[in-house]
ROPADREN-980925 format. One record per atom (N, C-alpha, C): residue in one letter; atom name; x, y, z. Coordinates in steps of 0.02 Angstrom, whole numbers, always signed. Layout:
N
[a,CA,[X,Y,Z]]
...
END
This chain:
212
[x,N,[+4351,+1027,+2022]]
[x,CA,[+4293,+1070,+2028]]
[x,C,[+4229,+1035,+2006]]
[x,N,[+4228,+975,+2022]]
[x,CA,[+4154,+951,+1987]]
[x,C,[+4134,+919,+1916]]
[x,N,[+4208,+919,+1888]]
[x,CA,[+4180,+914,+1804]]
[x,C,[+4145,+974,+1764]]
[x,N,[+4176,+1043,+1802]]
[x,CA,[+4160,+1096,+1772]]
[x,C,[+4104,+1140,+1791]]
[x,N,[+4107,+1117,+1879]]
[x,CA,[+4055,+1168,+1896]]
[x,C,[+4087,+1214,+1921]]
[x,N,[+4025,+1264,+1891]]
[x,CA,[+4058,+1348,+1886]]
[x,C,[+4043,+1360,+1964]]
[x,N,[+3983,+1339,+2017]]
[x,CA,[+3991,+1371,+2063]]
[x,C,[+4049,+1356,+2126]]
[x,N,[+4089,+1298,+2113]]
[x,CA,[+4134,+1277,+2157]]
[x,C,[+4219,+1326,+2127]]
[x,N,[+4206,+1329,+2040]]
[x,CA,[+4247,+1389,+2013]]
[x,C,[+4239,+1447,+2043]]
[x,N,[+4192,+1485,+2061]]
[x,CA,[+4169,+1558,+2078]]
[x,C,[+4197,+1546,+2148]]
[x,N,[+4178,+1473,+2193]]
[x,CA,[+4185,+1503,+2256]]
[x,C,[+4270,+1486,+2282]]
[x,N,[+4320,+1455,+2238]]
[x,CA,[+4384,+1447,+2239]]
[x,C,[+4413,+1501,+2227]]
[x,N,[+4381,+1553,+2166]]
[x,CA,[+4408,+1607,+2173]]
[x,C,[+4385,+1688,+2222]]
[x,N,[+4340,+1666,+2258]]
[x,CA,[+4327,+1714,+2292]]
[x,C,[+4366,+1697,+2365]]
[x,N,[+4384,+1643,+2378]]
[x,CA,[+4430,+1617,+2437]]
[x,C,[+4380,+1575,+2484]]
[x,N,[+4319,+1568,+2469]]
[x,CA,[+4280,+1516,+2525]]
[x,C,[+4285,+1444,+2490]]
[x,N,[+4343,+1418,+2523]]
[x,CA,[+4387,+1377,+2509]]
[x,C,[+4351,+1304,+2552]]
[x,N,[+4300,+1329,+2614]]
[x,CA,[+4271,+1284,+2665]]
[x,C,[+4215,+1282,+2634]]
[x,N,[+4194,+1312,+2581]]
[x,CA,[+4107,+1273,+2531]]
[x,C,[+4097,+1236,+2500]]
[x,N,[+4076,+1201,+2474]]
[x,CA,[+4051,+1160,+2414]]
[x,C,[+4006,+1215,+2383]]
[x,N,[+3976,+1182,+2324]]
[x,CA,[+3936,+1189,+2256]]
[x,C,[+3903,+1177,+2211]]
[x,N,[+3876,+1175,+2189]]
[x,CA,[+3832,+1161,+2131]]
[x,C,[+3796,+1198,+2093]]
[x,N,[+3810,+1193,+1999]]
[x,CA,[+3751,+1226,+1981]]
[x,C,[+3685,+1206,+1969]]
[x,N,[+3654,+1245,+1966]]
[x,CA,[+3583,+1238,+1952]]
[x,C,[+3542,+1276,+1911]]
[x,N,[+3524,+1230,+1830]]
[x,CA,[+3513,+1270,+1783]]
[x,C,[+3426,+1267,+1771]]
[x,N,[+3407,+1313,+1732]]
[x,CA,[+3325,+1324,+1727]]
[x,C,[+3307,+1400,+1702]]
[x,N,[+3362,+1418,+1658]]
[x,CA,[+3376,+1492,+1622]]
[x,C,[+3318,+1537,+1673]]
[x,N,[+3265,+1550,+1651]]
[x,CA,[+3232,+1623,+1670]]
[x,C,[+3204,+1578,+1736]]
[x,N,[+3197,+1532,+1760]]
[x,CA,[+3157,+1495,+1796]]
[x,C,[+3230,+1494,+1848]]
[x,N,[+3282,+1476,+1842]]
[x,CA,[+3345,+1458,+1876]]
[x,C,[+3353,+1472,+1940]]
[x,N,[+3350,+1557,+1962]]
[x,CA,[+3362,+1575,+2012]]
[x,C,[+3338,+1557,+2057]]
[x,N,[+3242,+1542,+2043]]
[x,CA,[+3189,+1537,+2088]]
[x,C,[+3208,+1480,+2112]]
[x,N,[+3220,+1401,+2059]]
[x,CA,[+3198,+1347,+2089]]
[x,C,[+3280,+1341,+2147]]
[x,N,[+3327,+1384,+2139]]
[x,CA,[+3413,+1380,+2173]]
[x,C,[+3368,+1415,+2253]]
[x,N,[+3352,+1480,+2245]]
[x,CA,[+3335,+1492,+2299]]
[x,C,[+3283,+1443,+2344]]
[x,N,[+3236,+1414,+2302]]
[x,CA,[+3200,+1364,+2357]]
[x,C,[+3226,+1309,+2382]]
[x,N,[+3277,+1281,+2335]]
[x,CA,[+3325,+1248,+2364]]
[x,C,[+3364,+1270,+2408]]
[x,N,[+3392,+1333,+2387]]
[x,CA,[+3433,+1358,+2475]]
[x,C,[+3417,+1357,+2530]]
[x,N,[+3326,+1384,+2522]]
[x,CA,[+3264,+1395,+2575]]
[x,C,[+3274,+1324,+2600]]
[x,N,[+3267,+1268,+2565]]
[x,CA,[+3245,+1196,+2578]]
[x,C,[+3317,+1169,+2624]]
[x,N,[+3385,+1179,+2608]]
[x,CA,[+3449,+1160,+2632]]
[x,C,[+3455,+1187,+2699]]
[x,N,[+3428,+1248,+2709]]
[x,CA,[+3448,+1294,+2777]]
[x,C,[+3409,+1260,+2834]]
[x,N,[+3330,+1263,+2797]]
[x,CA,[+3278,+1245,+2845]]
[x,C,[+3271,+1187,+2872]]
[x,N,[+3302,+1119,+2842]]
[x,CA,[+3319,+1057,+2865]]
[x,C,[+3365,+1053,+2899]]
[x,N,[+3410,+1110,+2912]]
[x,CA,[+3474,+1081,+2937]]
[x,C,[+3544,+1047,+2916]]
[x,N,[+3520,+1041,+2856]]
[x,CA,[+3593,+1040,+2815]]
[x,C,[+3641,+1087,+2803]]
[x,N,[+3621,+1121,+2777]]
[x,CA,[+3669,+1196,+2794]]
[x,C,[+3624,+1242,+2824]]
[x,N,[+3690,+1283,+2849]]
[x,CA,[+3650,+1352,+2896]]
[x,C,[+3652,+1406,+2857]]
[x,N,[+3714,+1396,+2807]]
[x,CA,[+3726,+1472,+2758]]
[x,C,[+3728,+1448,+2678]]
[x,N,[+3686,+1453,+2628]]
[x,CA,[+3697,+1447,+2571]]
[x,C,[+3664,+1518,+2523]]
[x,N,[+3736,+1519,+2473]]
[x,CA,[+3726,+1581,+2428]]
[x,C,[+3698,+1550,+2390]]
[x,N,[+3647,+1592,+2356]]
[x,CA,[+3626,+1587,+2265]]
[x,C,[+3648,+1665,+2234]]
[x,N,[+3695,+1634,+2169]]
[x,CA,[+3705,+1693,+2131]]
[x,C,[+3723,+1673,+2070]]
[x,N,[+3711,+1723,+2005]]
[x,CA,[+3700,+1709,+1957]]
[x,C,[+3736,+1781,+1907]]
[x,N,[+3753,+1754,+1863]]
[x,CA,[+3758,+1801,+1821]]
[x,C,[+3761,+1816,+1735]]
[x,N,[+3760,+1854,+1714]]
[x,CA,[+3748,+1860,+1627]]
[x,C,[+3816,+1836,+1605]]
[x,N,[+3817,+1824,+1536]]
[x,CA,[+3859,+1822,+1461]]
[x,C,[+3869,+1861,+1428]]
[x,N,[+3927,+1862,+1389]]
[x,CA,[+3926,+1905,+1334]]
[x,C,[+3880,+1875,+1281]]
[x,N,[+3895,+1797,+1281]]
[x,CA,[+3845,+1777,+1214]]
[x,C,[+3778,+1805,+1211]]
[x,N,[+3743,+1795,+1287]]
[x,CA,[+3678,+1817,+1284]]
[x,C,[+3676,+1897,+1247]]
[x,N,[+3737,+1949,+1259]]
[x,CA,[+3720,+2013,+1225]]
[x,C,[+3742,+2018,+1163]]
[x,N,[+3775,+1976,+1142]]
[x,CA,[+3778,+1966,+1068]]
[x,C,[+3707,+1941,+1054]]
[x,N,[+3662,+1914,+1064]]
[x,CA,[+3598,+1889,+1041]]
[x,C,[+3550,+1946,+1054]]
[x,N,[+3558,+1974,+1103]]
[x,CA,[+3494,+2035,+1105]]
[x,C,[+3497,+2100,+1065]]
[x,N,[+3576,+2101,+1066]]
[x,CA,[+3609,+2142,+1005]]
[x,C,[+3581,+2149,+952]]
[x,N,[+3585,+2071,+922]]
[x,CA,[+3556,+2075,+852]]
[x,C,[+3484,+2114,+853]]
[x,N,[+3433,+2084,+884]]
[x,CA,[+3377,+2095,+876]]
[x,C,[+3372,+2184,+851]]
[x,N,[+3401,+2224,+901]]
[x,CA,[+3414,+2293,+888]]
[x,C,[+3431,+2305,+818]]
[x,N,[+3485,+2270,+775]]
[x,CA,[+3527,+2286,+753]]
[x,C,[+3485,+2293,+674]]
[x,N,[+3454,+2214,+682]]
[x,CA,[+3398,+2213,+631]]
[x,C,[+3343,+2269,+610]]
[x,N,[+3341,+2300,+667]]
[x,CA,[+3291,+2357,+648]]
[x,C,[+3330,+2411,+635]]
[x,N,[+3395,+2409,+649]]
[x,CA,[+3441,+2477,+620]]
[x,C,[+3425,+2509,+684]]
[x,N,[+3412,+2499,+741]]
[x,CA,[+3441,+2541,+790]]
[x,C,[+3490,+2527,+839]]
[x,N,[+3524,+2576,+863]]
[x,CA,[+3597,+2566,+922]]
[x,C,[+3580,+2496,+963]]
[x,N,[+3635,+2457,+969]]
[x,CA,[+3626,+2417,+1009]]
[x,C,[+3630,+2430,+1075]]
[x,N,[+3550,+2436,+1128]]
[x,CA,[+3529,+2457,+1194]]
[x,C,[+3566,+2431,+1239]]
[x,N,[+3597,+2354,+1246]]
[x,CA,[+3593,+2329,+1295]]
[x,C,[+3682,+2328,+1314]]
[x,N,[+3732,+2349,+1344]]
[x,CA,[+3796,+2341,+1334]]
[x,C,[+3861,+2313,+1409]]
[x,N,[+3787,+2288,+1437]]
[x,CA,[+3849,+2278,+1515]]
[x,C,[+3796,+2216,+1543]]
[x,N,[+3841,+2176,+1582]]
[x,CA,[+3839,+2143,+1604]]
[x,C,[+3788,+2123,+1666]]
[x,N,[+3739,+2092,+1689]]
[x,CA,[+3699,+2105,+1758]]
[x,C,[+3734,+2037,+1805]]
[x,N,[+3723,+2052,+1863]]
[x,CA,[+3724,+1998,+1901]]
[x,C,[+3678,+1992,+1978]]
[x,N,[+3682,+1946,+2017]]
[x,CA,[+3676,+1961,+2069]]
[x,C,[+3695,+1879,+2134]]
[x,N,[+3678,+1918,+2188]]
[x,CA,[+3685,+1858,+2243]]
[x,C,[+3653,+1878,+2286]]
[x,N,[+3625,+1806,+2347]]
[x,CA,[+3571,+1826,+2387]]
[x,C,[+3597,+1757,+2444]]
[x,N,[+3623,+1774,+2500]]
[x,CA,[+3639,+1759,+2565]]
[x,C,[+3576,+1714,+2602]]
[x,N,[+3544,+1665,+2592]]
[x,CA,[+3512,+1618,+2629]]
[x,C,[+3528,+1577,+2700]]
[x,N,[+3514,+1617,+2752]]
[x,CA,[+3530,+1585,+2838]]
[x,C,[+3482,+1566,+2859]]
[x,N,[+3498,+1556,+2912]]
[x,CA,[+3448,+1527,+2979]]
[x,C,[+3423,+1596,+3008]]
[x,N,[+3372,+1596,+3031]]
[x,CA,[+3315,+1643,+3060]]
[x,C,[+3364,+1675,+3093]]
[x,N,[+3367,+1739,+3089]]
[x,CA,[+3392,+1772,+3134]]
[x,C,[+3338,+1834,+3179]]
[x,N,[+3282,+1837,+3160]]
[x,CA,[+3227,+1876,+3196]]
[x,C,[+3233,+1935,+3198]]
[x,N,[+3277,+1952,+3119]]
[x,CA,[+3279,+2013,+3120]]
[x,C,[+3245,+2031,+3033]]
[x,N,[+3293,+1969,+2983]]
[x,CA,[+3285,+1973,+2912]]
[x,C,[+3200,+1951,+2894]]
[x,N,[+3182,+1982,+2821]]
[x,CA,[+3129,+1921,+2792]]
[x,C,[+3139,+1852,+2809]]
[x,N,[+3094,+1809,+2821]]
[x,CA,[+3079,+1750,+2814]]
[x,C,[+3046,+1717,+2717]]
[x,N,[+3087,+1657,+2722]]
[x,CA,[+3068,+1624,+2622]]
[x,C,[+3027,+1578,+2659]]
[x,N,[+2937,+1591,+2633]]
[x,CA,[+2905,+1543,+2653]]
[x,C,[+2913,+1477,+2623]]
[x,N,[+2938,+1439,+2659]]
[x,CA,[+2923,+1370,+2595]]
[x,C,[+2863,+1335,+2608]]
[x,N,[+2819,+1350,+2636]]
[x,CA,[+2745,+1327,+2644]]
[x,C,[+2710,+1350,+2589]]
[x,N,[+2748,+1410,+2573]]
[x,CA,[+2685,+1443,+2503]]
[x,C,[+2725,+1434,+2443]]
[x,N,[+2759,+1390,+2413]]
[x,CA,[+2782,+1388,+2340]]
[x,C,[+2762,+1345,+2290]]
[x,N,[+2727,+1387,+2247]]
[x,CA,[+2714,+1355,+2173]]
[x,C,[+2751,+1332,+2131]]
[x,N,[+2723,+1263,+2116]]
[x,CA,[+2750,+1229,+2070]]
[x,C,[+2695,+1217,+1991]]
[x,N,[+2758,+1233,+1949]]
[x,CA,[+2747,+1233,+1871]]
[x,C,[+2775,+1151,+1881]]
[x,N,[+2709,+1105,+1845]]
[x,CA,[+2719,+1035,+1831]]
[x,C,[+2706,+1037,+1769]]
[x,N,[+2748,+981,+1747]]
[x,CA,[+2765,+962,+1666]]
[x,C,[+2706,+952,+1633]]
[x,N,[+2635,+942,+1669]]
[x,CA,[+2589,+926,+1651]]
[x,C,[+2543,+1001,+1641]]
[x,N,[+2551,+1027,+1666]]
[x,CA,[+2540,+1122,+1664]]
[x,C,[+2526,+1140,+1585]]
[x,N,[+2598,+1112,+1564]]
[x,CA,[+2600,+1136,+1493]]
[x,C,[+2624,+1224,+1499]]
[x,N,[+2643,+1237,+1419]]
[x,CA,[+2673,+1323,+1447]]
[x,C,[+2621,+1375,+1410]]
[x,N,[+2543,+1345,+1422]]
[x,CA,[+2513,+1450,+1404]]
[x,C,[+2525,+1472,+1474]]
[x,N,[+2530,+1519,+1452]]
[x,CA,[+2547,+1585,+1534]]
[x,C,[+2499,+1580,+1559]]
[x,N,[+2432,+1567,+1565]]
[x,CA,[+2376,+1576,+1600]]
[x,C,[+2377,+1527,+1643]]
[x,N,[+2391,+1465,+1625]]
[x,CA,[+2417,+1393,+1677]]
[x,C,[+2491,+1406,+1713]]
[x,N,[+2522,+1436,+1678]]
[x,CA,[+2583,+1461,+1707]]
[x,C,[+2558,+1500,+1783]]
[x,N,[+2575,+1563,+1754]]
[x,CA,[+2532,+1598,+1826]]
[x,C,[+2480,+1558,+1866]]
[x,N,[+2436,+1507,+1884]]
[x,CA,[+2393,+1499,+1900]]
[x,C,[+2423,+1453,+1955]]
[x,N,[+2485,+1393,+1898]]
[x,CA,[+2504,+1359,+1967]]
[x,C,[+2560,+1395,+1994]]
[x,N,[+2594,+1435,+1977]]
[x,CA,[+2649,+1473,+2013]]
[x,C,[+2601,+1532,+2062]]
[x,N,[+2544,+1567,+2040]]
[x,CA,[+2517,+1605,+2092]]
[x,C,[+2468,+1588,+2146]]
[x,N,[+2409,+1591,+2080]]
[x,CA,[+2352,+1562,+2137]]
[x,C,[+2354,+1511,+2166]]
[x,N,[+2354,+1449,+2133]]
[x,CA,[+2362,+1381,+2159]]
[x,C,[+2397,+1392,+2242]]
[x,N,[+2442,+1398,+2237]]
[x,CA,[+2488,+1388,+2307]]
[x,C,[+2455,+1451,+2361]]
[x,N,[+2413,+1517,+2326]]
[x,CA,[+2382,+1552,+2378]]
[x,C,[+2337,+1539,+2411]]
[x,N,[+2287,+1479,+2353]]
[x,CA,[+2222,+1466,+2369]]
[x,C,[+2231,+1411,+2434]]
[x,N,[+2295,+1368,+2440]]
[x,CA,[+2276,+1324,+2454]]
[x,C,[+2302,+1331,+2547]]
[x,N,[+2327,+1413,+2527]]
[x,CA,[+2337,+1440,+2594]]
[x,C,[+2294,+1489,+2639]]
[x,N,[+2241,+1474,+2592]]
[x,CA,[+2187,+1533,+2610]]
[x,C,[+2195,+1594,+2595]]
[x,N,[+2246,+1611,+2552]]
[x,CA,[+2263,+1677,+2538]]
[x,C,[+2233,+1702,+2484]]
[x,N,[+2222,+1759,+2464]]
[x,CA,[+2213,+1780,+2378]]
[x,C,[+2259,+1828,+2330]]
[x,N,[+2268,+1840,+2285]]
[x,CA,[+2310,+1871,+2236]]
[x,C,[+2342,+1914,+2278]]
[x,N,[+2247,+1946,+2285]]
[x,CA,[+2268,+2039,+2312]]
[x,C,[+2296,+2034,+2380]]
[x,N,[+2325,+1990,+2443]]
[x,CA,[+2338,+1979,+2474]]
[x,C,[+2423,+1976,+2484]]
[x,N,[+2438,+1980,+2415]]
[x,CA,[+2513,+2005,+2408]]
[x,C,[+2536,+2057,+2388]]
[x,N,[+2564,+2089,+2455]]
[x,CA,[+2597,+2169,+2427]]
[x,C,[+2623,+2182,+2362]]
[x,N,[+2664,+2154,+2344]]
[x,CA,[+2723,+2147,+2283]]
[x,C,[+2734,+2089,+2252]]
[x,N,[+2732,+2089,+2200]]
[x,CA,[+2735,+2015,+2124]]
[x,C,[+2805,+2047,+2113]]
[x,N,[+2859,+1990,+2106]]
[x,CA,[+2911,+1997,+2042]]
[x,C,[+2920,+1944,+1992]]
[x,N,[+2895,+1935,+1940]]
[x,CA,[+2902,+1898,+1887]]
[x,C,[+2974,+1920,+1849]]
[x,N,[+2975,+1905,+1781]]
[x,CA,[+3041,+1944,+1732]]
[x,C,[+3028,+2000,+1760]]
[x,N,[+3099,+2030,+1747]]
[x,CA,[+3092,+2122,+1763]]
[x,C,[+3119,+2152,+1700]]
[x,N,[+3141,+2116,+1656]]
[x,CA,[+3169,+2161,+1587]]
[x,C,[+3159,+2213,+1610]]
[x,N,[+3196,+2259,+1575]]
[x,CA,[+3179,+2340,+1560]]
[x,C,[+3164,+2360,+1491]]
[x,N,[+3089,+2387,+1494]]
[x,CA,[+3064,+2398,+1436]]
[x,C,[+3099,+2428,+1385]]
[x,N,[+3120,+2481,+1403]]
[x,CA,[+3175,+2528,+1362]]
[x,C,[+3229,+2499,+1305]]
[x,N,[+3234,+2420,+1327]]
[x,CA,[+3280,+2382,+1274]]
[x,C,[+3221,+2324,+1269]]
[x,N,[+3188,+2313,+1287]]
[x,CA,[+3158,+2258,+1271]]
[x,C,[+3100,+2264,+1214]]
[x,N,[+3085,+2329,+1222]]
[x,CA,[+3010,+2372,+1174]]
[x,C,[+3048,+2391,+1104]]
[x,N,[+3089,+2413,+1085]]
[x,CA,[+3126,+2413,+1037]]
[x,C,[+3161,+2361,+982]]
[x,N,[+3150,+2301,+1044]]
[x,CA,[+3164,+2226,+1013]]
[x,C,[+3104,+2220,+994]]
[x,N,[+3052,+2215,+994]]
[x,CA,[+2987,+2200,+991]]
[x,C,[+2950,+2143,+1030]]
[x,N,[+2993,+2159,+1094]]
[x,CA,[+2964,+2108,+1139]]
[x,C,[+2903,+2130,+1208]]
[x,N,[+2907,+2191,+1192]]
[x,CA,[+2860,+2233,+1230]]
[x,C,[+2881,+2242,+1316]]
[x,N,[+2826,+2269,+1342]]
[x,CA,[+2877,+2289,+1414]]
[x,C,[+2831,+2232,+1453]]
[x,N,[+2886,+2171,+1473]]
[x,CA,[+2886,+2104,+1486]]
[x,C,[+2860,+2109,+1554]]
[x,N,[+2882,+2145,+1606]]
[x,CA,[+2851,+2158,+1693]]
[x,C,[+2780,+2175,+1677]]
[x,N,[+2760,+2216,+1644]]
[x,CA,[+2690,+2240,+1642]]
[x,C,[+2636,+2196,+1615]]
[x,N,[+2668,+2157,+1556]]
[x,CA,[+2603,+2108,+1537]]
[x,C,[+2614,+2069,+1574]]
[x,N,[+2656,+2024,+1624]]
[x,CA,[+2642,+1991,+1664]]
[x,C,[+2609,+1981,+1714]]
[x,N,[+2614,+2074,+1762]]
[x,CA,[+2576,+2088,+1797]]
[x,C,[+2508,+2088,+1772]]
[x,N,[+2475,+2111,+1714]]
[x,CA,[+2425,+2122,+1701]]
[x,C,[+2376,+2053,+1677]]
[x,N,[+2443,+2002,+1679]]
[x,CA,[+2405,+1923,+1678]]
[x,C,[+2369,+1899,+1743]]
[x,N,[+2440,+1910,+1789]]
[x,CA,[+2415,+1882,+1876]]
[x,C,[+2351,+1937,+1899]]
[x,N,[+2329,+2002,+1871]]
[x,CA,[+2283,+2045,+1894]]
[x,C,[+2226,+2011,+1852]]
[x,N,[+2229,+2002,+1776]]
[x,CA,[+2172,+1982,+1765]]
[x,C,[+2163,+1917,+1791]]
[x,N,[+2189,+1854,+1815]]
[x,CA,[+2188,+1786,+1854]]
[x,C,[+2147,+1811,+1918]]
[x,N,[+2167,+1860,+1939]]
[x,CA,[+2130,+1870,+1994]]
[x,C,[+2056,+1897,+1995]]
[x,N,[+2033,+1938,+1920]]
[x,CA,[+1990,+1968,+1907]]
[x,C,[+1946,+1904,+1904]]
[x,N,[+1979,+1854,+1859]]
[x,CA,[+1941,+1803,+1822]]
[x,C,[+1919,+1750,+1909]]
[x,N,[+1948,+1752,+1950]]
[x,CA,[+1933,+1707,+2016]]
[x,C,[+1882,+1737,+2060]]
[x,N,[+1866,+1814,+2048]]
[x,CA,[+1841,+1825,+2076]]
[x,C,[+1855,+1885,+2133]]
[x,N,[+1925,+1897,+2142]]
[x,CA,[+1958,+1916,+2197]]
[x,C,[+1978,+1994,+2167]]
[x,N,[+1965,+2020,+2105]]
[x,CA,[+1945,+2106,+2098]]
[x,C,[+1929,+2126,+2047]]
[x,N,[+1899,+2161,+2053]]
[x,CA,[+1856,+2192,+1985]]
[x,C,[+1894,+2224,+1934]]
[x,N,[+1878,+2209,+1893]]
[x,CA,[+1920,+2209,+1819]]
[x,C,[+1922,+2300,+1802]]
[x,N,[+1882,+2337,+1861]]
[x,CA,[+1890,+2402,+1841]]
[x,C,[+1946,+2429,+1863]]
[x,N,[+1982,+2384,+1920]]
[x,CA,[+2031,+2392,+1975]]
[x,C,[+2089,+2373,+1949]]
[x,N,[+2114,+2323,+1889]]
[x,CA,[+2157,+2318,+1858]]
[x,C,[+2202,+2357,+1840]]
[x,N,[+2207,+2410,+1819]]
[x,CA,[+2282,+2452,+1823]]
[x,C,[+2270,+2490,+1860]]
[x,N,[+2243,+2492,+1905]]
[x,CA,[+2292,+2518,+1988]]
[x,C,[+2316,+2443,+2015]]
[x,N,[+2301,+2399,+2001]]
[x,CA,[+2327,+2319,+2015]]
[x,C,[+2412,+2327,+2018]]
[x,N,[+2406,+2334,+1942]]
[x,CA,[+2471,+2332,+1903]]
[x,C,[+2507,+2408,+1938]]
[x,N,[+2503,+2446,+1947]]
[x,CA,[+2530,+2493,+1996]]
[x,C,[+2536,+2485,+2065]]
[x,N,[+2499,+2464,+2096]]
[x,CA,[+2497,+2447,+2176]]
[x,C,[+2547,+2371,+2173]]
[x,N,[+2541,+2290,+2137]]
[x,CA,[+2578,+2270,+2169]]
[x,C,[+2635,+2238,+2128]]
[x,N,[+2639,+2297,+2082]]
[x,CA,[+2713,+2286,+2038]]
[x,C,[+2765,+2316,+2036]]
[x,N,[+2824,+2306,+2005]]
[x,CA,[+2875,+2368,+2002]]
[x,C,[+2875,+2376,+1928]]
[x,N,[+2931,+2423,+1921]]
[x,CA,[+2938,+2422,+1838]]
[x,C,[+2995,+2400,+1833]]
[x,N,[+3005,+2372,+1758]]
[x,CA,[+3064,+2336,+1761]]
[x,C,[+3134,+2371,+1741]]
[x,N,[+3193,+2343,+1750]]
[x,CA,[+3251,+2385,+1785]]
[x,C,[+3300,+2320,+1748]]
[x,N,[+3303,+2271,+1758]]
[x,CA,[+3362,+2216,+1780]]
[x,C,[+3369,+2192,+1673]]
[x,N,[+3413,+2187,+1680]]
[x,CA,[+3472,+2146,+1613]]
[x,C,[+3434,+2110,+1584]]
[x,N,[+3422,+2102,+1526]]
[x,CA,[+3397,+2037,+1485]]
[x,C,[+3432,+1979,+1471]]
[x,N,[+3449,+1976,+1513]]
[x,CA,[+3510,+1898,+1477]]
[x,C,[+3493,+1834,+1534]]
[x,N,[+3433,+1808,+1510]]
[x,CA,[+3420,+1746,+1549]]
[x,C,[+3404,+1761,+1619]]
[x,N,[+3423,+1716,+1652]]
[x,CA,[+3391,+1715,+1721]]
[x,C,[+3409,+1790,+1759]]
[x,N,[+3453,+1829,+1733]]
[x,CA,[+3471,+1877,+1781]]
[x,C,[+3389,+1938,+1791]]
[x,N,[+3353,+1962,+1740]]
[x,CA,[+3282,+1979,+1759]]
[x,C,[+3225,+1947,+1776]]
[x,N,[+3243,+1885,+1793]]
[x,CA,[+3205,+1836,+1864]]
[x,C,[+3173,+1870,+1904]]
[x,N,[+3121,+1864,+1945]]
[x,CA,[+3104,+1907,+1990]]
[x,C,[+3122,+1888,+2070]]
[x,N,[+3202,+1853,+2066]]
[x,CA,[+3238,+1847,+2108]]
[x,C,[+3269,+1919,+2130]]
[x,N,[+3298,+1948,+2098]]
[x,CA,[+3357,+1993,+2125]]
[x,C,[+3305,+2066,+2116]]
[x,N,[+3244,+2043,+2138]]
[x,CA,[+3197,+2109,+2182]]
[x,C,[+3201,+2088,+2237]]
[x,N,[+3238,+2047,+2277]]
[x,CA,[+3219,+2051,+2338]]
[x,C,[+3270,+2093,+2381]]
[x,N,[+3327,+2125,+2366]]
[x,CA,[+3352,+2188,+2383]]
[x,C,[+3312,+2235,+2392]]
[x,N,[+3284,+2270,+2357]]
[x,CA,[+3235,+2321,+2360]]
[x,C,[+3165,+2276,+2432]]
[x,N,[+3157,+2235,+2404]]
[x,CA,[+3095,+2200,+2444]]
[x,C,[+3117,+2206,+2529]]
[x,N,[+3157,+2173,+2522]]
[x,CA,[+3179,+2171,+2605]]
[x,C,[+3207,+2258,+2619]]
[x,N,[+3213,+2301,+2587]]
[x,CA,[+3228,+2392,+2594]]
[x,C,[+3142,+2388,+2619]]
[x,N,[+3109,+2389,+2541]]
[x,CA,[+3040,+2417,+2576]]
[x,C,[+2986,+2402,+2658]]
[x,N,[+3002,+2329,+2665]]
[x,CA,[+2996,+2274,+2711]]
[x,C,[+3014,+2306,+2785]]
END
């Protein structure tokens, strides 16, 4: 199996016995850079069908556990998340993964969130002529506040959104009075597992391709 890769494990036991594998790690970042790689494998012609899927630990809920536990309240978080996402060739029916429009976080970025968002959003919109407000729907982390606000980590989808709205305020592209209807018009609320990459704002694209 690779010297212990789990995705050639997962796919021996599911019976697609005709795949190969690889993982690909980058905790909360993970899913994104697997799926542009899938995007990148299909669209060259190397493969026609590649899965990305991912899923939680128990260790990870032993760690979020605590946080609860410290403050003396019930531990929120108690099951497992996962998901998977089917990457083909055009069929002229599904979404299309632009890979013309993807931002890249360079080592040189550095990690305040304001450079964060800037080369993961604007950067790659600007240079498509696009602007913020020009995207229906943002998924960053999706934590769910409900366990995450109790940790004292606050509700993680919303200040994010309210970073990429003010980025956009600060460029020029909407008025800062317009800001939380921003954060209502092109966000969701968050829903998905805390345990690493699984509240990615990968596994919104179920819902995305529903609304779509």
């Amino acid at each position: 199996r690779g010297g212990g890769n789990t995705a050639k494990a997962c796919g021996e036991i599911a019976g697609i016995k005709g795949a190969t594998g690889v993982d690909m790690r980058g905790f909360c970042a993970g899913p994104a850079h697997a799926l542009i790689t899938a995007a990148a494998l299909v669209q060259s012609g190397v493969y026609k069908n590649v899965v990305v899927f991912a899923g939680g630990c128990t260790a990870k809920l032993g760690m979020n556990g605590r946080d609860h536990v410290k403050k003396n309240i019930p531990i929120l978080e108690d099951c497992l998340g996962g998901f998977a996402v089917l990457v083909s060739e055009n069929d002229g029916i599904s979404p299309v993964l632009r890979t013309d429009v993807v931002g890249k976080h360079t080592i040189a970025h550095g990690a305040a969130p304001q450079a964060v968002i800037q080369a993961l959003v604007l950067d790659p919109l600007a240079k498509n002529g696009m602007k913020i407000t020009d995207v229906d729907k943002f998924a960053p982390e999706m934590q769910i506040p409900d366990i995450t606000e109790p940790a004292g980590a606050g509700d993680v989808p919303t200040q994010n959104y309210k970073m990429i709205g003010a980025l956009a305020v600060k460029s020029g592209q909407l008025e800062r009075k317009q800001l939380p209807l921003f954060v209502k018009k092109h966000g969701y609320p968050g829903y998905a597992s805390t345990q690493g990459h699984i509240p990615s704002g990968v596994p919104i694209i179920g819902h995305g391709i529903e609304h779509i």
